[in-house]
N, C-alpha and C positions, 0 to 999 in steps of 0.2 A: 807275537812280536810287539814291545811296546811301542807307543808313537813316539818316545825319542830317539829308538833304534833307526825307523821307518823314517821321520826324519830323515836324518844321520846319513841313511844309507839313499836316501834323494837328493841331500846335498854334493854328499860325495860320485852321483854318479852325472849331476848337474858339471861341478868343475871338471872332469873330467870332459864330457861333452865340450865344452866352453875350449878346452885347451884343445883339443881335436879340432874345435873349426877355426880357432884361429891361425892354426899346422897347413889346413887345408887354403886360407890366403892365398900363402904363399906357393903352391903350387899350378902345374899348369894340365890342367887332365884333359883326356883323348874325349873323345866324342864317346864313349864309350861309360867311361869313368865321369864324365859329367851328368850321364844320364843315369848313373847309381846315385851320384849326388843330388839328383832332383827326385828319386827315391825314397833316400835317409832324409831329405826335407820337408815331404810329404809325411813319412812316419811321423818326423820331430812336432809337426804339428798336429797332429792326431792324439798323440802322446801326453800334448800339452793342454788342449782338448779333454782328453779324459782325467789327465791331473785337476783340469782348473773345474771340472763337473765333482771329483769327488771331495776336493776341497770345498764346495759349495754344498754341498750335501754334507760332509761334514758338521760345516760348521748350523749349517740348520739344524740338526740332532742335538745338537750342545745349545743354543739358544733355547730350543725345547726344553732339555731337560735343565735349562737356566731358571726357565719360566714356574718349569714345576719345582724345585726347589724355593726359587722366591714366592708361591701359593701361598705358604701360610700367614708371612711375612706383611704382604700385598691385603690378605683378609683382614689380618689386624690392623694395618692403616686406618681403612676400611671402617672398620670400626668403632677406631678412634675419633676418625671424622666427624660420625654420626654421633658419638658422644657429645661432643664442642657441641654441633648441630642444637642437639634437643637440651642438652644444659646449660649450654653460654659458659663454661668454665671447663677447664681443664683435667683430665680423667688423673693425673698424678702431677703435680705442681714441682716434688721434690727433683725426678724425672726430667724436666725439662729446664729446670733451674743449673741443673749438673750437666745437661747437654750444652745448655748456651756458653757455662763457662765454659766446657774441655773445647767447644769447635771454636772460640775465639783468644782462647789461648793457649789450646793445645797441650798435651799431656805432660807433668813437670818430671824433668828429667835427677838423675841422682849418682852422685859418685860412686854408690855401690852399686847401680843397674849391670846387669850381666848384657854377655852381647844380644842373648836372648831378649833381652827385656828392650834393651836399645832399638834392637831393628823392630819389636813391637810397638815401641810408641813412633820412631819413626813412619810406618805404616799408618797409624792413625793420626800421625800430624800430616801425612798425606792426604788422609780423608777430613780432614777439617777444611784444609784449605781446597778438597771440592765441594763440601758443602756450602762451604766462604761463597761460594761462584752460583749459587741459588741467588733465586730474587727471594728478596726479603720476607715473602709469605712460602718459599718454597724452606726458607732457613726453620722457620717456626711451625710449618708442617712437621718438617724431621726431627726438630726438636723436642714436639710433643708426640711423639710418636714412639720412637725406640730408642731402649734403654743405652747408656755410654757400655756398658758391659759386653752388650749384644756385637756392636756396631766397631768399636773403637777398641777392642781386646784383640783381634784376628779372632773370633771365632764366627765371623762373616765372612763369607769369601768374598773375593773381589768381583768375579762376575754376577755374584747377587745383590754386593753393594752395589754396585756400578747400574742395575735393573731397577733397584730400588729407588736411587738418588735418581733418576727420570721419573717412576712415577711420584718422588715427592713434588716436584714443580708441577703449581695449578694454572690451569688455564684461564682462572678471571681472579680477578683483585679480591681478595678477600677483607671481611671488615671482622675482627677477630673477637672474642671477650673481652671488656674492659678488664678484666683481672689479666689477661695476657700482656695489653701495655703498659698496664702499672708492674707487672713485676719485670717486664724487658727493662723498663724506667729504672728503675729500683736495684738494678744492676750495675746500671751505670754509673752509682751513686758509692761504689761497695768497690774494694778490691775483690779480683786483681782485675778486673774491668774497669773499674774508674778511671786509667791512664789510656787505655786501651783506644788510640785513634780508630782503627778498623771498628769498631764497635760502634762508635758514635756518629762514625759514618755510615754503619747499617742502619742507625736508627733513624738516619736523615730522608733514607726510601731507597729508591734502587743503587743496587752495586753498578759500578760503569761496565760491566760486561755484560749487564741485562737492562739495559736503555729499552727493550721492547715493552716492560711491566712500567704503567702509568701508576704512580703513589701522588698522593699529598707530599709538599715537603716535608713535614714532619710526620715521621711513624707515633711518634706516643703523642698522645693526645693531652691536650690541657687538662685539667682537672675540672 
């Protein structure tokens, strides 16, 4: 049986339940018949009991096999990290130049796009504006990291994006390559970012929904 059958067939025996006890309101049962009813009440919560244990179990086996899917994903961060680390530059410059633009202004849309095509860049103008929601060093984590193809096409799912966009946010401030702020800079100087207020108010330091990440006011540095 698939799980939208199994679903399906829990929903439908919920409302049915549901309308059974609201029938029962209104009646007025023997001492007899109330004591069935504190029977079937007993069951209903037993019931709910082993529902709400195998939903939880459930859903533990799918975070698993979340986790193992996002493995390779998670290694190459990983690695990229170490790279910035031990060079002070960027492992693919082109790469992160074409992430910062798609996640700040999002995939450009076209009179001939199919419906296919639409609900694909929808999807990924979804994922821009949760990356948008990164502190500033969580933005340019993900930016140098994976490719717009990868991430921003649908050929990531959404429970391994969704895995991934956590561990892109760092837990201390990071002080980046000078080649990273000059080329953030150098963005904002260039369409189609130069108009681009959200932008420049990235480069300012934290977004207001991440007031916990202390920056300098300014992200790019003086020259």
């Amino acid at each position: 049986m698939s799980a939208a059958v199994a679903i399906s067939h829990v929903q439908v025996s919920i409302e049915k339940v549901n309308r059974a006890v609201r029938q029962i309101a209104d009646v007025h049962p023997t001492s007899a018949r109330f004591q069935a009813l504190e029977t079937l009440c007993s069951r209903l919560k037993e019931v709910a009991a082993e529902f709400s244990h195998v939903t939880d179990a459930l859903k533990d086996t799918r975070e698993k096999q979340v986790r193992l899917e996002s493995a390779t994903h998670v290694s190459y961060a990983e690695s990229i990290k170490e790279y910035l680390k031990a060079n002070s530059q960027l492992k693919n410059s082109v790469t992160f130049r074409r992430n910062i633009v798609l996640i700040f202004q999002g995939p450009r849309t076209s009179t001939f796009d199919s419906d296919e095509i639409k609900s694909r860049k929808a999807s990924t103008r979804k994922r821009c504006e949760q990356i948008r929601a990164l502190s500033p060093d969580g933005v340019i984590s993900w930016a140098s990291t994976f490719a717009p193809n990868l991430w921003g096409q649908g050929s990531m799912g959404k429970e391994v994006f969704d895995h991934l966009l956590k561990n892109a946010e760092l837990e201390e401030v990071q002080t980046w390559p000078a080649g990273v702020y000059e080329m953030l800079g150098g963005l904002a100087t260039e369409e189609p970012l130069q108009e681009s207020h959200e932008y420049h108010q990235f480069l300012k330091g934290p977004s207001p929904s991440m007031q916990s990440h202390q920056r300098p006011n300014e992200m790019i540095r003086p020259g």
